[in-house]
Backbone bond lengths (Angstrom), bond angles and torsions (degrees), N, CA, C in turn:
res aa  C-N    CA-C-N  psi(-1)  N-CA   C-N-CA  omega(-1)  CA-C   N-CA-C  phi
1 X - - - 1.444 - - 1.525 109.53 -
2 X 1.197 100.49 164.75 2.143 111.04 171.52 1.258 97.99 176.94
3 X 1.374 78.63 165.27 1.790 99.17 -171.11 1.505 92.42 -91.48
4 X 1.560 93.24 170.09 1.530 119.01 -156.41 1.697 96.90 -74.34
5 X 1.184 118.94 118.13 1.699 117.03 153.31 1.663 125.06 -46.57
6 X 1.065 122.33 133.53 1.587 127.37 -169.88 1.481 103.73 45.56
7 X 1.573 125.52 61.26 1.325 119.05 149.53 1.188 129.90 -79.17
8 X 1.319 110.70 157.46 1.985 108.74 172.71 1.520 111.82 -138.51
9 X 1.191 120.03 112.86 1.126 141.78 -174.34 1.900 97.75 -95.99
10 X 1.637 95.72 126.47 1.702 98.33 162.03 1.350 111.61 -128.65
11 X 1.508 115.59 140.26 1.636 119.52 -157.67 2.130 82.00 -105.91
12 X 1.169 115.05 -152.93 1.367 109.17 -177.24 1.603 123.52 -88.50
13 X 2.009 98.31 -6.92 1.429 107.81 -172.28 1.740 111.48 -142.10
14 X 1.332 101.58 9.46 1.648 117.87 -160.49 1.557 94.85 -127.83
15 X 1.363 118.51 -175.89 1.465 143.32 -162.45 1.755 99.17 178.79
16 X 1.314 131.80 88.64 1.488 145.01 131.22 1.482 104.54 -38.53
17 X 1.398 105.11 114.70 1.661 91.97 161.11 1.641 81.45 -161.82
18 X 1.685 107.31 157.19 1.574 133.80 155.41 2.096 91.48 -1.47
19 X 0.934 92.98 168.00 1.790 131.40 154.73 1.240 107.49 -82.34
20 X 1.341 123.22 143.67 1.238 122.77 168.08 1.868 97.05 -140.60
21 X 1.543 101.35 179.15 1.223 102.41 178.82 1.245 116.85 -75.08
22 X 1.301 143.53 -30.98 1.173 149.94 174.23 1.702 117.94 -65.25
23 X 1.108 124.03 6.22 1.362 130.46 -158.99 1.733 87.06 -117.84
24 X 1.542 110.95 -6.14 1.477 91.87 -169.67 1.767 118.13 -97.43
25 X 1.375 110.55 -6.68 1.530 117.71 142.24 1.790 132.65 -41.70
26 X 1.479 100.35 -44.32 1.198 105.08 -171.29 1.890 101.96 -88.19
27 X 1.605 107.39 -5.96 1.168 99.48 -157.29 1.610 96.11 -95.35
28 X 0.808 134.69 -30.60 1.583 149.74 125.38 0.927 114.80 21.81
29 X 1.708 93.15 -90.96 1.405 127.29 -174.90 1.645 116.80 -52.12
30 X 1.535 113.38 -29.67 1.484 114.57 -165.83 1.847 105.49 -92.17
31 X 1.486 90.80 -9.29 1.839 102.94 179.47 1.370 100.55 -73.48
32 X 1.150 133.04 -13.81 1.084 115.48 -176.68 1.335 124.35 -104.86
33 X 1.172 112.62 -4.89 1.687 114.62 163.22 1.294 123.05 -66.51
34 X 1.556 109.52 130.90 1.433 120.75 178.67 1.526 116.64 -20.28
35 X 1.893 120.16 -49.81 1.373 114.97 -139.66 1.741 86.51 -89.12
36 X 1.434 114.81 -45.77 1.770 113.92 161.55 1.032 111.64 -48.69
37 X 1.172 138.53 -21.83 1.461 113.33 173.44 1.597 121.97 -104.05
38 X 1.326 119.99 -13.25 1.603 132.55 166.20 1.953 97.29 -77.95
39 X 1.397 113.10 -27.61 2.120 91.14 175.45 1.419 123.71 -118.49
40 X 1.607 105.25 -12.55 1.282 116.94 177.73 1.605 117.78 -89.50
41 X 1.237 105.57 116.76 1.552 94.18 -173.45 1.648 112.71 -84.74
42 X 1.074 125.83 0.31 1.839 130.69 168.67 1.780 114.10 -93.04
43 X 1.772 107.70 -12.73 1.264 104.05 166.42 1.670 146.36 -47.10
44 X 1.809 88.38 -44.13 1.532 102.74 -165.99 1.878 95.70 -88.85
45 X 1.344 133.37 -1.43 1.111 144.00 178.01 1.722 119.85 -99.82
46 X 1.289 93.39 -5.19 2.050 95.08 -168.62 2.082 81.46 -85.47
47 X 1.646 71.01 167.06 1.784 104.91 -155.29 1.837 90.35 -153.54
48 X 1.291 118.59 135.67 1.151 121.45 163.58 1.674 109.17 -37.10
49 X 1.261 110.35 -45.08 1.579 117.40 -163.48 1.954 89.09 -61.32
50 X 1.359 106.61 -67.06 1.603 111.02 -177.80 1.494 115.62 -29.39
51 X 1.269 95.05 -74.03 1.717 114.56 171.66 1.933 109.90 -17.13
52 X 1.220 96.22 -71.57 1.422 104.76 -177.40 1.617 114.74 -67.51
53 X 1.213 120.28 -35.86 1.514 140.55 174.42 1.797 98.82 -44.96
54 X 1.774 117.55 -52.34 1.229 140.52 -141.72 1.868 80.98 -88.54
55 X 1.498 115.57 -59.56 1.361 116.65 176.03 1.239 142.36 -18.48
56 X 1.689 94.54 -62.39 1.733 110.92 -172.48 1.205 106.57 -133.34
57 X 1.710 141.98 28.26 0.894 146.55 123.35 1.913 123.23 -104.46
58 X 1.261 104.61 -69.50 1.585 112.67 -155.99 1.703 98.58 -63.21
59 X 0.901 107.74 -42.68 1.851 106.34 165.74 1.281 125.16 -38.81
60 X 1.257 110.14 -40.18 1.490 114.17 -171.39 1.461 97.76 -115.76
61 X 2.013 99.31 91.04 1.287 138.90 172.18 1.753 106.13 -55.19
62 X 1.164 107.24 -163.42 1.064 139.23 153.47 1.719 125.24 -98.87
63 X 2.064 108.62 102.80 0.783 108.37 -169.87 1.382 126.62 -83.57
64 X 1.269 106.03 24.74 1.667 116.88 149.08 1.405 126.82 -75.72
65 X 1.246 100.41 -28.91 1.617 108.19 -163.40 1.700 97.07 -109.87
66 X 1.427 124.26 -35.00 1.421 132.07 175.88 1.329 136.80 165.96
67 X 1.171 134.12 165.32 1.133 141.01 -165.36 1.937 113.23 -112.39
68 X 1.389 100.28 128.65 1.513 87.24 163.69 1.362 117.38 -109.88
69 X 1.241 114.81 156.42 1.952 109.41 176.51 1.209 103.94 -124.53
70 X 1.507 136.37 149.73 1.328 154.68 161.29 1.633 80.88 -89.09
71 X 1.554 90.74 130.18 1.811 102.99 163.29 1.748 108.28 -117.63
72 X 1.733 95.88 120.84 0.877 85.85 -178.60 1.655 120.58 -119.21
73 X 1.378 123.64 138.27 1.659 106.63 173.58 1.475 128.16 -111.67
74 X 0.965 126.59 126.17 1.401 142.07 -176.31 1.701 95.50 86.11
75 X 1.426 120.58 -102.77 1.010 97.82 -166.49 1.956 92.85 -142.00
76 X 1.162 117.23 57.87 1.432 131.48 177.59 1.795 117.56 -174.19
77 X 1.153 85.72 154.23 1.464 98.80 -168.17 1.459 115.04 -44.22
78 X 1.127 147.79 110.20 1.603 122.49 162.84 1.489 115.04 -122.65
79 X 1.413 121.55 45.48 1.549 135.57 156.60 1.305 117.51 135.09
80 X 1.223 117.19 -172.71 1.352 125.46 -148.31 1.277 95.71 -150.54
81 X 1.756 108.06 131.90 1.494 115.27 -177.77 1.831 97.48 -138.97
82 X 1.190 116.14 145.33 1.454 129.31 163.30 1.333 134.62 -135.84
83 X 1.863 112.00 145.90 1.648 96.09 -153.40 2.061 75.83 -100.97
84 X 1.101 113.96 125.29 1.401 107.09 -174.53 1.516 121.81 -127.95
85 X 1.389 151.73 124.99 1.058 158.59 -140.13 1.313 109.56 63.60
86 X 1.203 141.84 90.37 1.101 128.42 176.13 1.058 113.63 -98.99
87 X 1.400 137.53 134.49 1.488 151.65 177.95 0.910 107.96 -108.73
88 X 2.011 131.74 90.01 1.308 136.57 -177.01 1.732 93.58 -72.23
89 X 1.155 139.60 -72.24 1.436 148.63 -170.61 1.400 112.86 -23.44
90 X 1.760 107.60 -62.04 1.669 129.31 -171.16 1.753 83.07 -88.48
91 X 1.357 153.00 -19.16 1.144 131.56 177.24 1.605 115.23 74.72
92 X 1.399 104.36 33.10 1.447 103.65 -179.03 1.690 121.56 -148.20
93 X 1.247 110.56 139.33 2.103 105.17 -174.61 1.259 101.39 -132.15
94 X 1.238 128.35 159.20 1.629 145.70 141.22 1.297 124.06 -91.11
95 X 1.547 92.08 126.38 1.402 117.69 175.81 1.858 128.32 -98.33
96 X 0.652 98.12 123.76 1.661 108.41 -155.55 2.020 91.71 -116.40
97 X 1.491 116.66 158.11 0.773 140.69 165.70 1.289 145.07 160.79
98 X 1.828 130.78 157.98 1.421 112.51 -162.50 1.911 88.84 -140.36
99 X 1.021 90.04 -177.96 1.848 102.40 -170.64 1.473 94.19 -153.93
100 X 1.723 99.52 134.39 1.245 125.79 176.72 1.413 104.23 -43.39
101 X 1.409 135.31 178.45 1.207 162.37 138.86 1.455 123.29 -43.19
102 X 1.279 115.11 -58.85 1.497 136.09 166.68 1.299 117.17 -62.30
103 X 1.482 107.50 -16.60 1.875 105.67 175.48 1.639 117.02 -131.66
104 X 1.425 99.98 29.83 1.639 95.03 -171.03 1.920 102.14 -83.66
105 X 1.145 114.35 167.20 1.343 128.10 162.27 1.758 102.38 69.00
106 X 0.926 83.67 29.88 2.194 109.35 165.63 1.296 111.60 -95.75
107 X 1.386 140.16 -21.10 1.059 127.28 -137.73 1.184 120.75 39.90
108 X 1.500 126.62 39.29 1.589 108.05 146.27 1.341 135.26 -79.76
109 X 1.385 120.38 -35.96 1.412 116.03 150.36 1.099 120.74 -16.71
110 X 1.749 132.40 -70.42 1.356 123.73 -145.82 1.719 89.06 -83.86
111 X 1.242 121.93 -50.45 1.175 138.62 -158.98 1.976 106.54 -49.46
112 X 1.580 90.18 -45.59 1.904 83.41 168.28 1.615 121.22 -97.66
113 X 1.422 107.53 -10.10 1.469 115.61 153.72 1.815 119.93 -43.77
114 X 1.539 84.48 -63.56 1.656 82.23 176.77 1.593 103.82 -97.33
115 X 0.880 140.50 67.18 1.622 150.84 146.02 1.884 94.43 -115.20
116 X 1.399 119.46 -49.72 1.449 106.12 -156.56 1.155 93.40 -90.93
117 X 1.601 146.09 0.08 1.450 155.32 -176.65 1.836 83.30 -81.21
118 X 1.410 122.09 -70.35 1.395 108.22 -165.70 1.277 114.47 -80.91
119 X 1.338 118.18 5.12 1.389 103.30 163.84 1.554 111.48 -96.21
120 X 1.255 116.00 -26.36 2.204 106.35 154.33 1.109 101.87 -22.11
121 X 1.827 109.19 -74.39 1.443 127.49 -136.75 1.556 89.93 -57.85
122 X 1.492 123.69 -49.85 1.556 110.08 -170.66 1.175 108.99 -47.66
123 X 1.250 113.82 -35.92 1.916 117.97 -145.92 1.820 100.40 -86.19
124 X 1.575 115.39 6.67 1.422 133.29 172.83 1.687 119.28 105.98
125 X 1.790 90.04 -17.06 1.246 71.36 -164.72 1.805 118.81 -79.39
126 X 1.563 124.19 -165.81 1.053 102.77 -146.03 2.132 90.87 -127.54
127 X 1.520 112.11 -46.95 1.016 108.21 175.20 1.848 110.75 -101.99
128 X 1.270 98.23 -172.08 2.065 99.01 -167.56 2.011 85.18 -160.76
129 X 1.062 122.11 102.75 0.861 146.67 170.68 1.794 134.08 -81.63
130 X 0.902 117.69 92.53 1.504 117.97 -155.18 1.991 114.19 -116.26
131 X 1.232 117.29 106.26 1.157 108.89 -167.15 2.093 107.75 -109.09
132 X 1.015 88.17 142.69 1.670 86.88 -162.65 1.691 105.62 -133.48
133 X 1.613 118.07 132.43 1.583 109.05 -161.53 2.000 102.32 -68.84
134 X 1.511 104.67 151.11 1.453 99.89 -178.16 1.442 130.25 -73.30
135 X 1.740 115.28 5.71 1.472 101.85 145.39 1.131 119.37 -144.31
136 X 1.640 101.71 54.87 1.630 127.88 133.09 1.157 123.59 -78.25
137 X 1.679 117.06 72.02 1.657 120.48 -172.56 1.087 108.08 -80.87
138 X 1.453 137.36 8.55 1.483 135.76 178.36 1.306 108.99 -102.18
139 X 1.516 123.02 -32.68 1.195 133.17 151.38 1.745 125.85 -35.18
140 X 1.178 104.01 -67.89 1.477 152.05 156.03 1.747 94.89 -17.48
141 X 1.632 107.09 -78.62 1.388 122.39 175.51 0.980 111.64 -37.21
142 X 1.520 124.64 -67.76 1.434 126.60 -157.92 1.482 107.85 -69.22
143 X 1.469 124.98 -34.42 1.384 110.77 -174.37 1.993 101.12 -69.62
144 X 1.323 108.75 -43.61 1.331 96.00 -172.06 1.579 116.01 -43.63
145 X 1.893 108.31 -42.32 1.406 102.34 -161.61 1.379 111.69 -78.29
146 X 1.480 117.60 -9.79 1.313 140.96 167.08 1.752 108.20 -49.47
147 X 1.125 109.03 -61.23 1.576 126.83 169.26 1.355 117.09 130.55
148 X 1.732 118.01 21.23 1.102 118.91 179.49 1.593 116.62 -66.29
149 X 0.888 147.58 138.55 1.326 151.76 138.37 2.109 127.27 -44.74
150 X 0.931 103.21 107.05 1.657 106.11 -160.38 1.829 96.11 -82.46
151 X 0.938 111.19 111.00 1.465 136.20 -159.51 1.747 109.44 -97.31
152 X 1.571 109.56 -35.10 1.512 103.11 -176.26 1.582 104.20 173.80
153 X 1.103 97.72 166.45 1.889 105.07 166.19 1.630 106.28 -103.84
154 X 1.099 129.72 167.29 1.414 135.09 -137.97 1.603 88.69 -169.23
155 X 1.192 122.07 115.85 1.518 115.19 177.65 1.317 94.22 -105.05
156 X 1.696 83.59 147.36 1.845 137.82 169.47 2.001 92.82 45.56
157 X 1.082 101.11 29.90 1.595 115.17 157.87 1.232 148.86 -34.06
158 X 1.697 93.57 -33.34 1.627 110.06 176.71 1.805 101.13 -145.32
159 X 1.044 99.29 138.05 1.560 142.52 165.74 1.388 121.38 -41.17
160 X 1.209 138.01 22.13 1.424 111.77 -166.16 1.764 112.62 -97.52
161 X 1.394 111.53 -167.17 1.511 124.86 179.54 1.565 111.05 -30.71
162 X 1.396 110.15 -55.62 1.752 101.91 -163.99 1.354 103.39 -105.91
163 X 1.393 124.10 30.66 1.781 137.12 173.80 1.179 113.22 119.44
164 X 1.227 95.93 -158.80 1.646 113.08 178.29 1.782 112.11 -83.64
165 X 0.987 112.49 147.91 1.748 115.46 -169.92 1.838 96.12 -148.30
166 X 1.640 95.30 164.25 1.492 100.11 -173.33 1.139 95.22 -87.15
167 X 1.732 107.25 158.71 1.992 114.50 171.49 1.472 104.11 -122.78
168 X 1.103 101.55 156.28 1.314 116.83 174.51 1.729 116.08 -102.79
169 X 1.600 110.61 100.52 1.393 112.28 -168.34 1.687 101.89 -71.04
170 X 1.470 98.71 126.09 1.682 104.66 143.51 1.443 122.60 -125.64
171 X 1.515 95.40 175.16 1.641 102.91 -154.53 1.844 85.70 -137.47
172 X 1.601 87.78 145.79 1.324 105.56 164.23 1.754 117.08 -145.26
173 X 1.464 116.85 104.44 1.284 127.37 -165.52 1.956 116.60 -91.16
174 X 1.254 113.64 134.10 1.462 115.34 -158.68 1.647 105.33 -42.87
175 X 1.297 132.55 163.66 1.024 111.63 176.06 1.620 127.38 97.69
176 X 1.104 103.25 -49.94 1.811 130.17 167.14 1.884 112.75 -69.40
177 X 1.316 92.80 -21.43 2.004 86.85 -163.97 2.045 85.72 -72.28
């Protein structure tokens, strides 16, 4: 199984679609905020050259294994979400994602969180797995209001700038969104 190549998912206020080249200005631009750069570990390393590199190549994964989406609202970028590891067999992926500066405290997070959660569920699979560092409480937030269920801590789990740090696994099972 895999998800669909060049899909576009629309939630009631968002547009999921591919990377494009033009998204790699804003993608730049969002590397440089404090909170991307204290959880994202590719933040403190982007380069215009990266940015665009990340656009119209490194984005467009392997749609066996996952999909990434540029989320965009109105008519500019405001973050980036990916359904990533996908386990067609065990029926399960992680979803990862961050939101610009200019669009936080919108509910776009949860809002394309759970858009790419029910589009798994179409694609069969069954759980959506979301791991978030443990004092990333904004992280944290959005999966709860999303409707994930917070399942456990997971040591030195995630990757960011100043090492490895513990995550706090949540789970979201078909059925639940």
């Amino acid at each position: 199984m895999t998800f669909d190549e060049g899909v576009l998912l629309e939630t009631r206020r968002l547009l999921l679609r591919p990377f494009e080249e033009d998204d790699a200005d804003d993608v730049l631009a969002a590397s440089r905020d404090p909170a991307l750069l204290r959880w994202m570990a590719w933040a403190p390393a982007q380069t215009a050259e990266t940015a665009l590199a990340w656009c119209v190549t490194y984005a467009h994964i392997d749609p066996a294994r996952g999909v990434n989406f540029a989320i965009v609202g109105g008519d500019r970028l405001v973050g980036a979400l990916g359904l990533d590891r996908a386990e067609w067999t065990d029926g399960r992926v992680e979803v990862g994602y961050w939101i610009a500066p200019w669009a936080r405290r919108k509910g776009y997070a949860v809002e394309a969180t759970r858009g790419a959660a029910a589009y798994a569920f179409e694609k069969g699979l069954h759980r959506v797995e979301l791991l978030a560092a443990v004092g990333n409480h904004a992280s944290q937030g959005v999966a709860e209001k999303a409707g994930f269920t917070r399942e456990g801590v997971l040591r030195q789990a995630v990757l960011t700038p100043a090492g490895r740090v513990d995550a706090v696994l949540f789970g979201l099972l078909d059925g639940e969104l």
